[in-house]
N, CA, C and O atoms as a Tripos MOL2 file, in Angstrom:
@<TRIPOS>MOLECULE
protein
  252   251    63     0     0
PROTEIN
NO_CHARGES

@<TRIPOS>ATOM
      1 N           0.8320   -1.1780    0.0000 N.3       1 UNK1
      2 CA          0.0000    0.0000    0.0000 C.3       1 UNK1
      3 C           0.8800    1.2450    0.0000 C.2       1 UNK1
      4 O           1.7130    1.4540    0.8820 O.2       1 UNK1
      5 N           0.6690    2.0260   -0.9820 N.am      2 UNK2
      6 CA          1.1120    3.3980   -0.9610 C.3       2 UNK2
      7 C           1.2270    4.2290    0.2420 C.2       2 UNK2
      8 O           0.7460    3.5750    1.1670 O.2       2 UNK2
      9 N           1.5640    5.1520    0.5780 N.am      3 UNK3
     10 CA          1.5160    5.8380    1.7070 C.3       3 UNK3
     11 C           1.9470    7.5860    0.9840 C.2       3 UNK3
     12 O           2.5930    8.0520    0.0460 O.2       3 UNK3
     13 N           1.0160    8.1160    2.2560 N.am      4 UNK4
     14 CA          1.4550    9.7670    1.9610 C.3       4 UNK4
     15 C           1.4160   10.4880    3.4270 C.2       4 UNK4
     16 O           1.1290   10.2060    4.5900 O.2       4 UNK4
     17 N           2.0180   11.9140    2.4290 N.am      5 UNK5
     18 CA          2.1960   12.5670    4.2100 C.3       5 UNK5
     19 C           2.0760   13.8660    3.6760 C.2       5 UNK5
     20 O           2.8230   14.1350    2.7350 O.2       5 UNK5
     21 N           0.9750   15.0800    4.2410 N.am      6 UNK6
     22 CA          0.6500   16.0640    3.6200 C.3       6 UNK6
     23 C           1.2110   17.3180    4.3830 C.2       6 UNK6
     24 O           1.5320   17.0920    5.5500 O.2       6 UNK6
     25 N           1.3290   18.1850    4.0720 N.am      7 UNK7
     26 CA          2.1610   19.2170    4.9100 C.3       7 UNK7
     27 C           1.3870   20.3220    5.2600 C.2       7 UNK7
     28 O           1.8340   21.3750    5.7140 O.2       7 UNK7
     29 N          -0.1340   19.9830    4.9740 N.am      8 UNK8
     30 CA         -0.9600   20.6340    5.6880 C.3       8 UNK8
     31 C          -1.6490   20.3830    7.3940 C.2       8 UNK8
     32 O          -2.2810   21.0360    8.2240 O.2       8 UNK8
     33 N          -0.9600   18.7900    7.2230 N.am      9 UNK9
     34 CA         -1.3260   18.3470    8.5080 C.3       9 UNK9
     35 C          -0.3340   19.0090    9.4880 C.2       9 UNK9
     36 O          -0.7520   18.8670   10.6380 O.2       9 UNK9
     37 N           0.9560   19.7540    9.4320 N.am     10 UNK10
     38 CA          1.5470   20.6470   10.1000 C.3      10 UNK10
     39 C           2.3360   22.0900    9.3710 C.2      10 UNK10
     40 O           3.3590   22.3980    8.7600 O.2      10 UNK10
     41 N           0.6590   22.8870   10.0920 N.am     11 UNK11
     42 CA          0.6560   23.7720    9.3310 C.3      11 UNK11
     43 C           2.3140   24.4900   10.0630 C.2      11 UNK11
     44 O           3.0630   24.2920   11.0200 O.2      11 UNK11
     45 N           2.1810   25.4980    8.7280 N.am     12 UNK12
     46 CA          3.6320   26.1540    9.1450 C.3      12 UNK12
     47 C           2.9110   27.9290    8.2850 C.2      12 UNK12
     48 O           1.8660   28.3600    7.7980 O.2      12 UNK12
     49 N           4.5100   28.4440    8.6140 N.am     13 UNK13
     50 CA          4.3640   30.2860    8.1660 C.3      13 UNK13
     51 C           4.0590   30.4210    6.4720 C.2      13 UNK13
     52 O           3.5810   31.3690    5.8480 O.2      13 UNK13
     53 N           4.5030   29.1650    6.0260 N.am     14 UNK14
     54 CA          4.9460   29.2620    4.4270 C.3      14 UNK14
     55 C           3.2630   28.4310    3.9110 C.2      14 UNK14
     56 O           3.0650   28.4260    2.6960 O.2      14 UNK14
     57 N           2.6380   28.0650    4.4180 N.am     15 UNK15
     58 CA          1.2320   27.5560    4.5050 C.3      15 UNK15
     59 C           1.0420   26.5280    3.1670 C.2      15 UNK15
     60 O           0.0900   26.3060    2.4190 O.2      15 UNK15
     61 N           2.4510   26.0060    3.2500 N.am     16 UNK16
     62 CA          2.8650   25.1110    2.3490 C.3      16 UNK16
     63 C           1.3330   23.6900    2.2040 C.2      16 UNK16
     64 O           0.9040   23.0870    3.1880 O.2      16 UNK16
     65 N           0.8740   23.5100    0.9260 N.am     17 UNK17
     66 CA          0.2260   22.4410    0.9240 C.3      17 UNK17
     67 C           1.2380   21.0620    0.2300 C.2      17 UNK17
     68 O           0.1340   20.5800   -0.0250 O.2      17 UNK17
     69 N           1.7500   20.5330   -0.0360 N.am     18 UNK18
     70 CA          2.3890   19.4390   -0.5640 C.3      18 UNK18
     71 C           1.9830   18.3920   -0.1500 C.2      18 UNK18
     72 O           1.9770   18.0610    1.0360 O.2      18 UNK18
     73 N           1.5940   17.7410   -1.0790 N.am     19 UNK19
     74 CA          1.5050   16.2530   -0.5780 C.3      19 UNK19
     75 C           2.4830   15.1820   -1.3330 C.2      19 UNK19
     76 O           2.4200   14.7900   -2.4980 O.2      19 UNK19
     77 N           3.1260   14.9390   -0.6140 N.am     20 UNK20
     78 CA          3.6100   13.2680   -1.1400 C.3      20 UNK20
     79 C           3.1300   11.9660   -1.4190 C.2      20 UNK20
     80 O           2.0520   11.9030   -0.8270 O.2      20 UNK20
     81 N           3.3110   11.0400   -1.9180 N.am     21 UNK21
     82 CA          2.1500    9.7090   -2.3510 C.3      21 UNK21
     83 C           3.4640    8.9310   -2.8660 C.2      21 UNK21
     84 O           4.2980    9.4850   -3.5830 O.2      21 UNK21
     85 N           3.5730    7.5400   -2.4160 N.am     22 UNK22
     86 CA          4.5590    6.5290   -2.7790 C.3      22 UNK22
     87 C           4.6750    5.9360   -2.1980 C.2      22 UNK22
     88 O           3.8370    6.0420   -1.3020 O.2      22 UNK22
     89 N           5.6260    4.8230   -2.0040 N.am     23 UNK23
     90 CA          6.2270    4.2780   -1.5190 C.3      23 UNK23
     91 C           7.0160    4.5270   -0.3250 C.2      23 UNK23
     92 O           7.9660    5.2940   -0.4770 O.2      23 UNK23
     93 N           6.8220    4.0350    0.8440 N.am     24 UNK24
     94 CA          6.9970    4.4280    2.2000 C.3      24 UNK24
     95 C           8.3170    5.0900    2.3160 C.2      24 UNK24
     96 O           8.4580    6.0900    3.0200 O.2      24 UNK24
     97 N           9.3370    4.5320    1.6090 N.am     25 UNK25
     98 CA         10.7630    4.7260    2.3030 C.3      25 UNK25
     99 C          11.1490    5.9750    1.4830 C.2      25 UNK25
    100 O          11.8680    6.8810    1.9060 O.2      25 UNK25
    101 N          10.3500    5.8870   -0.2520 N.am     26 UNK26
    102 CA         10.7790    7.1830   -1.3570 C.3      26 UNK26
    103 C           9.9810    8.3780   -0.0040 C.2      26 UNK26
    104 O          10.5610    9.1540    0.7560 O.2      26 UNK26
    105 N           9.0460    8.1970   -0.0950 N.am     27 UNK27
    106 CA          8.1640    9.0560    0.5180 C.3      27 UNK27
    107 C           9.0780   10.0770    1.9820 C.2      27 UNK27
    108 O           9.4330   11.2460    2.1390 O.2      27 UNK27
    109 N           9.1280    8.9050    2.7180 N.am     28 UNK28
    110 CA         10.3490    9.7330    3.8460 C.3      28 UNK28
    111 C          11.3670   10.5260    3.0020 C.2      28 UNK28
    112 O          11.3390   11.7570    2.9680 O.2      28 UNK28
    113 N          12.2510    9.8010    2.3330 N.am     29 UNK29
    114 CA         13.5120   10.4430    1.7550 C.3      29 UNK29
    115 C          12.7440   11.7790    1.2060 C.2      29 UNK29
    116 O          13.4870   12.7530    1.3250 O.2      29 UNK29
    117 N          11.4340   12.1210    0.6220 N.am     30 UNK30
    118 CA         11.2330   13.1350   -0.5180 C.3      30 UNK30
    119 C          10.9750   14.0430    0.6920 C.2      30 UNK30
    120 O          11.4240   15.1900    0.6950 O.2      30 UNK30
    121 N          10.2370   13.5410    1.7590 N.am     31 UNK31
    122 CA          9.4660   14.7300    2.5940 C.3      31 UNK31
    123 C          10.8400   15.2040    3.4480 C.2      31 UNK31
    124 O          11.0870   16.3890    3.6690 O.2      31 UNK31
    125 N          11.6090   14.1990    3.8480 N.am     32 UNK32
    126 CA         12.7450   15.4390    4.8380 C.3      32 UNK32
    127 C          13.6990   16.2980    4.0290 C.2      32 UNK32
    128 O          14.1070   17.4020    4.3890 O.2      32 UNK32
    129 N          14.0650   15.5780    2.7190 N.am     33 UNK33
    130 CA         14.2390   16.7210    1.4990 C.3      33 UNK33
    131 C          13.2700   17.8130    1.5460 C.2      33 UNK33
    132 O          13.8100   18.9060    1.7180 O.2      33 UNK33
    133 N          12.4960   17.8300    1.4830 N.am     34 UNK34
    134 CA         11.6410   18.8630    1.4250 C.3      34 UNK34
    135 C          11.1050   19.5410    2.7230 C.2      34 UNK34
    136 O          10.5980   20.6200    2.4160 O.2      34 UNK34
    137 N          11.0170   19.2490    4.3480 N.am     35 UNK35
    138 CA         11.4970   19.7140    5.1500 C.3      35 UNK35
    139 C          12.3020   20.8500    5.6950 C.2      35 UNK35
    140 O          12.0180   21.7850    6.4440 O.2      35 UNK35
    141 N          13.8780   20.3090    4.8150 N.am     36 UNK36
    142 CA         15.3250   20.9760    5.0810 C.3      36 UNK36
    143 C          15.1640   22.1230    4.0140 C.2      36 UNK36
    144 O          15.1190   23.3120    4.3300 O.2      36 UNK36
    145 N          15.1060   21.8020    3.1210 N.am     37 UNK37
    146 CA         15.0070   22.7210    2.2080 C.3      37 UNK37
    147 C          13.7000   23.6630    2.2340 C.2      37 UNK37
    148 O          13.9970   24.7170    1.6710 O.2      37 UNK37
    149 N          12.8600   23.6710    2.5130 N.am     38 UNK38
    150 CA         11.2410   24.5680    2.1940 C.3      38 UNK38
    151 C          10.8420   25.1240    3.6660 C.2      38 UNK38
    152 O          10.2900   26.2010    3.8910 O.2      38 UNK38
    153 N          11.3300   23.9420    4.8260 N.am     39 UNK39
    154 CA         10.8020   24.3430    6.1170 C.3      39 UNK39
    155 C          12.3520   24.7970    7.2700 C.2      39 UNK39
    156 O          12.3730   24.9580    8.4900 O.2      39 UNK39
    157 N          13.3170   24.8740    6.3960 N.am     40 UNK40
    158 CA         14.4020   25.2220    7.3180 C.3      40 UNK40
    159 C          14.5660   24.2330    8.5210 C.2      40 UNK40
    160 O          15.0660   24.7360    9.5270 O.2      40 UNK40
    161 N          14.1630   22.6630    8.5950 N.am     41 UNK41
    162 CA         14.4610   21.6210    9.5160 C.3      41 UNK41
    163 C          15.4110   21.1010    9.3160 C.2      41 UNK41
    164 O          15.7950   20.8440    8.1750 O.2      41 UNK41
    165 N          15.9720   20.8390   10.2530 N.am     42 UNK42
    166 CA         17.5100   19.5860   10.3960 C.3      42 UNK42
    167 C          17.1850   18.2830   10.1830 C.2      42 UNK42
    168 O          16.5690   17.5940   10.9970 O.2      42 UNK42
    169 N          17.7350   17.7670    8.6840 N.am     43 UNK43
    170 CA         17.9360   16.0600    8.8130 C.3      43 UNK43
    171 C          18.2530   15.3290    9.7360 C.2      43 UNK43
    172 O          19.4360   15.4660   10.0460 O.2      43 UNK43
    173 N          17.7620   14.6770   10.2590 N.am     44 UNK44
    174 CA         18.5510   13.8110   11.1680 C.3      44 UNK44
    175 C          17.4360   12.8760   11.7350 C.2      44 UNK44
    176 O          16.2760   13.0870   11.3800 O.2      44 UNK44
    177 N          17.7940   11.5860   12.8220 N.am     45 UNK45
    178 CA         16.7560   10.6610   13.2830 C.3      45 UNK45
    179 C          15.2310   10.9720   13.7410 C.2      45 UNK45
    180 O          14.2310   10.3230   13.4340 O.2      45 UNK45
    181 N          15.3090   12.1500   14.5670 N.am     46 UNK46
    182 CA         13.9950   12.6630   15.0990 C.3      46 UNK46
    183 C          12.9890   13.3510   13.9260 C.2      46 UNK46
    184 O          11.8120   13.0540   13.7180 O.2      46 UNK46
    185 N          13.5870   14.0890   13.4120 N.am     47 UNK47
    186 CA         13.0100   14.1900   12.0330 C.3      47 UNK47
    187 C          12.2990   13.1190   11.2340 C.2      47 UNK47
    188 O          11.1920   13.1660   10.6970 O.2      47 UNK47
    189 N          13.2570   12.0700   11.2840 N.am     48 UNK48
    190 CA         12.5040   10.8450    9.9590 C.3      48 UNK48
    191 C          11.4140   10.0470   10.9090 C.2      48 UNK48
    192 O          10.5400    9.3060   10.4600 O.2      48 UNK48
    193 N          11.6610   10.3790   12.5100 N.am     49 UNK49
    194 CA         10.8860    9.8840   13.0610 C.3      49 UNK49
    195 C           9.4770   10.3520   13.1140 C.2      49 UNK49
    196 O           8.4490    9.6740   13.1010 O.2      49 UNK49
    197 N           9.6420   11.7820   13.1810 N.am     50 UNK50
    198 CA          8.3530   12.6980   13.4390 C.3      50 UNK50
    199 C           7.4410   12.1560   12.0880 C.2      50 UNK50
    200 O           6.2680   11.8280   12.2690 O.2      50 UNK50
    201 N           8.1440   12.0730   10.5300 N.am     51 UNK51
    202 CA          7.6440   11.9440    9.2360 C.3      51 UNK51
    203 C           7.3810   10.8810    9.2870 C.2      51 UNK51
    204 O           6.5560   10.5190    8.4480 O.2      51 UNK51
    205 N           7.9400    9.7680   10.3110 N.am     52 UNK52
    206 CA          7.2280    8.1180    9.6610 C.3      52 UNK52
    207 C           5.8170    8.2050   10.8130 C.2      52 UNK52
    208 O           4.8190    7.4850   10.8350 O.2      52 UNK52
    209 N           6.0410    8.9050   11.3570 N.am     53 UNK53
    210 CA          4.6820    9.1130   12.1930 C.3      53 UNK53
    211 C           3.2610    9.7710   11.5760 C.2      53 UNK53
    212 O           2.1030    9.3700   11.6940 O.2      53 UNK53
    213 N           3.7930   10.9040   10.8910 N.am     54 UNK54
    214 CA          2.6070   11.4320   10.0380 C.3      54 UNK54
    215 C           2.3030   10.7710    9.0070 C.2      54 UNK54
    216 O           1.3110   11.0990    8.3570 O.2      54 UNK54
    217 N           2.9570    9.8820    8.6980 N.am     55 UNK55
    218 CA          2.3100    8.3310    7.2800 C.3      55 UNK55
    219 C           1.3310    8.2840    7.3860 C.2      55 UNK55
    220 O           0.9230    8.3340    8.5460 O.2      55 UNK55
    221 N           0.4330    8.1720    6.4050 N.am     56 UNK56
    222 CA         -1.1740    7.5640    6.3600 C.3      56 UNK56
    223 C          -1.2950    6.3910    5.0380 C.2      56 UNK56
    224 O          -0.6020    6.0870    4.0670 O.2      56 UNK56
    225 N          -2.0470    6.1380    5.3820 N.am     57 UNK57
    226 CA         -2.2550    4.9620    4.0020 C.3      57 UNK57
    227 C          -2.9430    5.7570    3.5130 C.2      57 UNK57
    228 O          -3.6470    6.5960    4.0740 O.2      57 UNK57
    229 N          -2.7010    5.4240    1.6670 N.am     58 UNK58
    230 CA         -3.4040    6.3480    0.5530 C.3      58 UNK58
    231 C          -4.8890    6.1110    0.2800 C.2      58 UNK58
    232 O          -4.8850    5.0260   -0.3010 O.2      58 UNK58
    233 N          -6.1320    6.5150    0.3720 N.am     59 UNK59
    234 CA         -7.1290    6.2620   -0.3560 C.3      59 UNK59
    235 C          -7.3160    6.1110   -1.6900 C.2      59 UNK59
    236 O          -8.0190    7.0200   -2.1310 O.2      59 UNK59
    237 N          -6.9770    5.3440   -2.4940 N.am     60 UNK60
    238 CA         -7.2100    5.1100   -3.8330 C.3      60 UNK60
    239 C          -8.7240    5.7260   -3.9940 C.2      60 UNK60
    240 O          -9.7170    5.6970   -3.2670 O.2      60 UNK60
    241 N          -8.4200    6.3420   -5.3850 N.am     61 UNK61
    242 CA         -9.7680    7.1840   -6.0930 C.3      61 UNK61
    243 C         -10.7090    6.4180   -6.7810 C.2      61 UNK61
    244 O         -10.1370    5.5550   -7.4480 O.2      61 UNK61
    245 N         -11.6680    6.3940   -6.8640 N.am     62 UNK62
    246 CA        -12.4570    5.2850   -7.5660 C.3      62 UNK62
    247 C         -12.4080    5.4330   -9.6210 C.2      62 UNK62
    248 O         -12.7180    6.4530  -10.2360 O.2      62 UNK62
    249 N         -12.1060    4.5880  -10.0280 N.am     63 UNK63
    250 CA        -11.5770    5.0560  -11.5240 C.3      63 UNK63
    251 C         -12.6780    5.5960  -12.1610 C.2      63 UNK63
    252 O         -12.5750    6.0330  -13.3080 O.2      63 UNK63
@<TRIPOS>BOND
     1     1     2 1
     2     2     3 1
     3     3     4 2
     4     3     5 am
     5     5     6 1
     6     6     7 1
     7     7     8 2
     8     7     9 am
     9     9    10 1
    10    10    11 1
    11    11    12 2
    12    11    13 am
    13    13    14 1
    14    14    15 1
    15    15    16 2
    16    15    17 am
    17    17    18 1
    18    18    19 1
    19    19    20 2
    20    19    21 am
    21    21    22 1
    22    22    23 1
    23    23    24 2
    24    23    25 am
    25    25    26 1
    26    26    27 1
    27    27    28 2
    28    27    29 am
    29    29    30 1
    30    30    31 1
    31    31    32 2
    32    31    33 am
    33    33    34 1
    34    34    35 1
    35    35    36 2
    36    35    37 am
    37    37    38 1
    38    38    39 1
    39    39    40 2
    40    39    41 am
    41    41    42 1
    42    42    43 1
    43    43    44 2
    44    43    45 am
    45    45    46 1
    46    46    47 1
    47    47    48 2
    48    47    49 am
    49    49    50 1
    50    50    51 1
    51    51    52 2
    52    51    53 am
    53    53    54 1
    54    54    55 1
    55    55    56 2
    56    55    57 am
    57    57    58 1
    58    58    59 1
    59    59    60 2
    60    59    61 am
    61    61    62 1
    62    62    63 1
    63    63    64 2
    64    63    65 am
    65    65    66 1
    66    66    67 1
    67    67    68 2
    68    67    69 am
    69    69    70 1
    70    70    71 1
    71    71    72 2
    72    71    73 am
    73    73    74 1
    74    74    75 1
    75    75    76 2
    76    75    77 am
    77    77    78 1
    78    78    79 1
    79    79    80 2
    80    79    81 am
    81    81    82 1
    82    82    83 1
    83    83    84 2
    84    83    85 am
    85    85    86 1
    86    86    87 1
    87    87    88 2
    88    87    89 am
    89    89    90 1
    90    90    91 1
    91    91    92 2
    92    91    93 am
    93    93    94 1
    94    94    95 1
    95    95    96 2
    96    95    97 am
    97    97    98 1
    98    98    99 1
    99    99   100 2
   100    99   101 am
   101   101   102 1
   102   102   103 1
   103   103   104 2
   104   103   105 am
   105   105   106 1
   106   106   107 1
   107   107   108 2
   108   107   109 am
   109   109   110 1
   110   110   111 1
   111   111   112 2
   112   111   113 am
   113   113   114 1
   114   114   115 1
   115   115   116 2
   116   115   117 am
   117   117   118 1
   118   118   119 1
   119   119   120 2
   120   119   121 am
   121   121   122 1
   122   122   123 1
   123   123   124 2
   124   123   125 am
   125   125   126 1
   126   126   127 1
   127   127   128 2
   128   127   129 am
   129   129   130 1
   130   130   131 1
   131   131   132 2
   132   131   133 am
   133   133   134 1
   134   134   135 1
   135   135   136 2
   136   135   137 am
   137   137   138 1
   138   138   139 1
   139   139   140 2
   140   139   141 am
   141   141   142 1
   142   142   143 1
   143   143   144 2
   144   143   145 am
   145   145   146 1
   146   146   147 1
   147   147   148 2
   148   147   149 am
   149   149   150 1
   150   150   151 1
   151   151   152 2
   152   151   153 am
   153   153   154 1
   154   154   155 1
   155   155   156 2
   156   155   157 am
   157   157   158 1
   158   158   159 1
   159   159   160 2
   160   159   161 am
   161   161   162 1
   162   162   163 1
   163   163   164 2
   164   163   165 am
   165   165   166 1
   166   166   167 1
   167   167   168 2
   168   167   169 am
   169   169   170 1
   170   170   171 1
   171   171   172 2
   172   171   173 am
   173   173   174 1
   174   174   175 1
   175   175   176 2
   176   175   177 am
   177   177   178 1
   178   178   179 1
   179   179   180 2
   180   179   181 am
   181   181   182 1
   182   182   183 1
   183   183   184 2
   184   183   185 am
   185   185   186 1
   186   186   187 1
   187   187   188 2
   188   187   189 am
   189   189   190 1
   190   190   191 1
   191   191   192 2
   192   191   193 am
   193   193   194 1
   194   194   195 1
   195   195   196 2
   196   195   197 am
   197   197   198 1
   198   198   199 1
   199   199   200 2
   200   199   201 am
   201   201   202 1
   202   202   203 1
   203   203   204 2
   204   203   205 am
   205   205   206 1
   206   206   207 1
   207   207   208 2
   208   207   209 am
   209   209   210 1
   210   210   211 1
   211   211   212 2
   212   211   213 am
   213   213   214 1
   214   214   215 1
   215   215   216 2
   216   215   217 am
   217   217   218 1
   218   218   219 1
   219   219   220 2
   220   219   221 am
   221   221   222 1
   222   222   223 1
   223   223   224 2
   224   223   225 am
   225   225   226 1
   226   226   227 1
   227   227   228 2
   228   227   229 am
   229   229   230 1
   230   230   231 1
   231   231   232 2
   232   231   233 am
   233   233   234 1
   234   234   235 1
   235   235   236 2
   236   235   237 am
   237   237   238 1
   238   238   239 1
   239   239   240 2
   240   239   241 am
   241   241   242 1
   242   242   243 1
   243   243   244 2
   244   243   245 am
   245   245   246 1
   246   246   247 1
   247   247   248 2
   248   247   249 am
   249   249   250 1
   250   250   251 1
   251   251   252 2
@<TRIPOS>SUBSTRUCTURE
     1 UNK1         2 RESIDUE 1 A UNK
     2 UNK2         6 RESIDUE 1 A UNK
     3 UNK3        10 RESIDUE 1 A UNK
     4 UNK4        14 RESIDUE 1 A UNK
     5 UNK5        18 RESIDUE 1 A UNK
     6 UNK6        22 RESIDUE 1 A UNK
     7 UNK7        26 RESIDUE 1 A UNK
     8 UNK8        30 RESIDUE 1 A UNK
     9 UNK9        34 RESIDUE 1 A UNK
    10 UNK10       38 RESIDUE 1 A UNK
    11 UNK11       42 RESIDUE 1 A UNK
    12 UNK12       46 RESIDUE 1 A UNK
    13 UNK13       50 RESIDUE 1 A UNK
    14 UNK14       54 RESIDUE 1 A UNK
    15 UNK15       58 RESIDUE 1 A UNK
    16 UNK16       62 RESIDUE 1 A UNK
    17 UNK17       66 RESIDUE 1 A UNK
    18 UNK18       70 RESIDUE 1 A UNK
    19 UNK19       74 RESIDUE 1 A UNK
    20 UNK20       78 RESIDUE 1 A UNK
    21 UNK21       82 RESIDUE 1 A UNK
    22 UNK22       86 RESIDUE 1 A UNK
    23 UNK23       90 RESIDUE 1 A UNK
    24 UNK24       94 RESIDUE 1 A UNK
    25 UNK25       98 RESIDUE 1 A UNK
    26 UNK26      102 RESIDUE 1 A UNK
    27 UNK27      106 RESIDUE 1 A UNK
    28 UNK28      110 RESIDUE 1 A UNK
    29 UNK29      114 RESIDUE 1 A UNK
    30 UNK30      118 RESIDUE 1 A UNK
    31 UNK31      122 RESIDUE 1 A UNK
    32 UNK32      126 RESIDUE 1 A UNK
    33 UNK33      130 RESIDUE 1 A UNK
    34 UNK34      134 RESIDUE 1 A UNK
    35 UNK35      138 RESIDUE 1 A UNK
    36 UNK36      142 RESIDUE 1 A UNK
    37 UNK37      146 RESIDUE 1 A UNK
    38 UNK38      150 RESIDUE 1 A UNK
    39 UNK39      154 RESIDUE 1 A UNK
    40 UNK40      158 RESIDUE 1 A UNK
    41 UNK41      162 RESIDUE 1 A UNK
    42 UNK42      166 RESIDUE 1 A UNK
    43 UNK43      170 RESIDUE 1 A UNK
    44 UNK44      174 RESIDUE 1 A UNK
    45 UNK45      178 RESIDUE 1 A UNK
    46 UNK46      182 RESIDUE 1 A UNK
    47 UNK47      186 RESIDUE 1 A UNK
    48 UNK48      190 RESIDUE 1 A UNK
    49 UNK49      194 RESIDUE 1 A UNK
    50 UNK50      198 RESIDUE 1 A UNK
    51 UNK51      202 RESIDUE 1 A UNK
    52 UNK52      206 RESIDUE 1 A UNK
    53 UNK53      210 RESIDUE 1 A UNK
    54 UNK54      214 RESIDUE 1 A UNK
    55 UNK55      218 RESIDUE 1 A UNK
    56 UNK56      222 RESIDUE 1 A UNK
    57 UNK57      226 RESIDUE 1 A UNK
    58 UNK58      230 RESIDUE 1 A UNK
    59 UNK59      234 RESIDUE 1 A UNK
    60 UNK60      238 RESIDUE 1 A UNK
    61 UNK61      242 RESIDUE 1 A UNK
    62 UNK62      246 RESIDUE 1 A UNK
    63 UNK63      250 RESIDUE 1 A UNK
């Protein structure tokens, strides 16, 4: 199952909406990239921890 993590679920100053959708582990790697870079956060363990926490499983759209 896909997984995503939306960046509205912690809102911030930059009122960034992004959502990610993939594969669990691409998904971490894309969002703390995008974190460090967009939200001025530090890479590191607590970080990938906070992001594997906000994971949700994807609702597939009905075709």
């Amino acid at each position: 199952m896909r997984k995503l993590i939306d960046c509205r679920d912690h809102p911030s100053e930059t009122r960034c909406t992004l959502v990610l959708i993939g594969e669990e582990e691409e998904v971490l790697r894309a969002a703390a990239e995008h974190a460090v870079s967009a939200h001025g956060r530090t890479d590191g363990p607590e970080l990938r921890a906070q992001l594997r926490r906000s994971l949700r499983n994807e609702t597939p759209q009905p075709a």
